[in-house]
N, C-alpha and C positions, 0 to 999 in steps of 0.2 A: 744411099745413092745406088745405083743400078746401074748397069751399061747404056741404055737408055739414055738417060738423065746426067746430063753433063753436069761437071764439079758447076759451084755458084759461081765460082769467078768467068767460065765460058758462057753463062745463062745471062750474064749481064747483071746479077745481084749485087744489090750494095750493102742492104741493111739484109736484116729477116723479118717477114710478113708483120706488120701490125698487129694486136690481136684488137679485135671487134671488142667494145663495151658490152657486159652483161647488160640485158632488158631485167632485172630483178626488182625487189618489190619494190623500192623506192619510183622507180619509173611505172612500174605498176599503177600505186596507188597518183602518181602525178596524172596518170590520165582518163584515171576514173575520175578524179574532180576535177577537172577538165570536163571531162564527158556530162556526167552531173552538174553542173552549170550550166548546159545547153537545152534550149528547148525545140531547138529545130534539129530533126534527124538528118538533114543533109551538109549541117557542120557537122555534125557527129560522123558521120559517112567521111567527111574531109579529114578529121582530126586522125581517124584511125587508118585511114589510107596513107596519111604521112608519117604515122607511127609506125608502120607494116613497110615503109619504104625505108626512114633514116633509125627508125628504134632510139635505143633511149638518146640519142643527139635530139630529136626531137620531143621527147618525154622532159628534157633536161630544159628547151627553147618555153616549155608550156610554162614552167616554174619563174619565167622570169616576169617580174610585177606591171610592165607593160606590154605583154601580150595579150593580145584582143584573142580570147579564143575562137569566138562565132565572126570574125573576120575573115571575108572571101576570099582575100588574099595572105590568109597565114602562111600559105606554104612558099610565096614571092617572097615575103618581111624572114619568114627563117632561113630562106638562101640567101638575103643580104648581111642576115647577122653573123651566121652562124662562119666560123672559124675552124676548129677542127678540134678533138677530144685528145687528151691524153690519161693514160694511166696513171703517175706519178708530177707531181707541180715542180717540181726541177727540171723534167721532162721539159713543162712548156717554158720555163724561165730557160732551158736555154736555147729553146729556140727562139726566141723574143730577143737572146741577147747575138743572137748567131745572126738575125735578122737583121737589128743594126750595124753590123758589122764589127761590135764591143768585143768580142771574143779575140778576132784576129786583130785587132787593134792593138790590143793589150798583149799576146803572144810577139806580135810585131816589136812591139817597145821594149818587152824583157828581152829579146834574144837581143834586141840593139844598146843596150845599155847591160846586157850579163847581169841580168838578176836572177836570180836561184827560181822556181815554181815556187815556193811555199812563203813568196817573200809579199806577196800583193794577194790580196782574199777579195773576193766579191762582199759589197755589203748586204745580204739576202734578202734584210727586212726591208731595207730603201726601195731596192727593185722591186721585191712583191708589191709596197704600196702604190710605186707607181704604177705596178701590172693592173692592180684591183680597179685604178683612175680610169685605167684605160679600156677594161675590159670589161664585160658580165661574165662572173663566172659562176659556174654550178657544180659544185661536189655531189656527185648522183650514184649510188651501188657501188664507191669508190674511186670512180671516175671523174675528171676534171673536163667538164663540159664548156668551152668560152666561144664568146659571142662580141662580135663588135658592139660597142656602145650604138 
């Protein structure tokens, strides 16, 4: 911090910055075959303009088993699916469950009946399988790529 640069809490900060998905080889090699599947150089033109705009979010959209790659409109179909990346799959489990409102549900009911924290566990695997029902997702360079169904 600097004189300049006001503490986080005057700048309006809640969290800290995101960090960006690596584009590494896995993303890499997802859009070489991609590209290699095309015969026409102006999907290709398309494919690598929306790689060069979303990076691997879109390296991650190619990998999914019904994407039309030489489809005019790939880049509409991956703004309908596409959801948003996370680092780590807890990460998005809880935002999935912060999104239902499960989280403060359940915060809500322990303070109102005085249960301890350590007394109610989430069941991890139930949820994840309902996430998977719900979701396409992509483990890419690490990263958890999800996409609406």
């Amino acid at each position: 911090m600097n004189p300049e640069t006001p503490p986080p809490a005057d700048r309006g900060e809640q969290d800290p910055p995101r960090r960006e998905p690596p584009f590494g080889p896995e993303a890499q090699a997802s859009v070489e075959r991609s590209l290699a599947a095309l015969k026409d150089p102006d999907d290709a033109l398309r494919i690598l303009s929306l790689v060069n705009e979303h990076g691997a979010a879109f390296a991650a959209y190619l990998l999914l088993p019904d994407t039309n790659v030489a489809a005019k409109d790939i880049g509409d179909s991956f703004y309908d699916h596409y959801a948003a990346t996370w680092e780590h799959f807890d990460q998005f489990r809880n935002d999935v469950l912060e999104g239902l409102g499960w989280i403060k549900a359940l915060r809500t009911f322990m303070d109102e009946h005085g249960l301890p924290e350590d007394h109610l566990t989430w069941n991890h695997d139930v949820i994840d399988q309902r996430i998977v029902e719900t979701y396409d997702i992509v483990h890419l360079d690490g990263w958890w790529h999800v996409f609406h169904k």
